[in-house]
Structure formats: structure tokens, C-alpha cells
N, C-alpha and C positions, 0 to 999 in steps of 0.2 A: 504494500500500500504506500510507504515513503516512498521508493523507488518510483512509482506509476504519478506519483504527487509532484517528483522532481524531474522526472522526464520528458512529460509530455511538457510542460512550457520550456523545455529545454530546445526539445525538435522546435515546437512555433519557434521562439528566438534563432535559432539556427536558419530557418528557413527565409524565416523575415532578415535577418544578417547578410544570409545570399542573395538576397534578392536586392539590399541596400547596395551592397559590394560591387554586383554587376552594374550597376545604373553607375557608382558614383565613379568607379574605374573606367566607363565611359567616358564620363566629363572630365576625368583628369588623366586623359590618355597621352597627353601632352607634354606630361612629365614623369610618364612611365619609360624607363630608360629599358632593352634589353628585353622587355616584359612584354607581351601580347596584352589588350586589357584583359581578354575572354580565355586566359591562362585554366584549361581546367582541372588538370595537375597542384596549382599551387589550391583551387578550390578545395579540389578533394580531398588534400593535405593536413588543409586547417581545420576542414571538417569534420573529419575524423579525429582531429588531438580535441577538439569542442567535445565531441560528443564522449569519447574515450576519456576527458576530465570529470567530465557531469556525471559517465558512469561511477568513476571511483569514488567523487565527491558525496554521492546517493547513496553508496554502495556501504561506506563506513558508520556512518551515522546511525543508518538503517539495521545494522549488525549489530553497532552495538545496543540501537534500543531493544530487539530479537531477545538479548541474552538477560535483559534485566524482571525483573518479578513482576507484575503490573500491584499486586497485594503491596510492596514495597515501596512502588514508583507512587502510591497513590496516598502513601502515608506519611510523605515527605511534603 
């Protein structure tokens, strides 16, 4: 349930990100030295470490709430 809580606006922000990136890499193709704007290599790139941080950042929190008592968690 944490994980599905921190995911999914993770994807929208990811998606909405792509879609900023491309538009504004357009308009500043002028001083893209070396770089294609519509690079979809370095796309995929960033994407995947986005999404592969969100996993692990989801991932621990979520563990360690798993491991704790709720009788305990609720008496604090």
C-alpha cells in the first residue's frame, strides 16, 4: 500500500517531466552543444535512475513500517 501511494505520482511526475523536457529542449536547442534535442538515450537514462530512486526510496520506509507491531505503533 506505501509503495502503490508513492508510485503512482511518481510515474505522473515522471511522465509530466518528459513531456516538460521535450518541449523545453526544443526551445533551447540553440545551446545544446553535441546533443540532439530528441536524444532518446539520455531520456531513457534519466528515467530509469527516476524511477529506480523512487523504487528504493518507497521501498525502505515501506519495510521498515512491515516489520513494526501496529498494537505498539498505536500506543506511542
Amino acid at each position: 500500500m506505501i509503495m502503490y501511494q508513492t508510485l503512482a505520482p511518481m510515474v505522473v511526475g515522471v511522465l509530466v517531466g518528459l513531456f516538460a523536457a521535450v518541449n523545453a529542449a526544443r526551445l533551447l536547442r540553440w545551446y545544446l552543444f553535441q546533443v540532439q534535442p530528441s536524444e532518446p538515450l539520455v531520456y531513457l537514462i534519466v528515467t530509469v535512475m527516476i524511477i529506480v530512486v523512487g523504487i528504493v526510496a518507497s521501498y525502505l520506509p515501506s519495510r521498515a513500517a512491515a516489520v513494526v507491531d501496529p498494537a505498539v505503533a498505536l500506543r506511542r
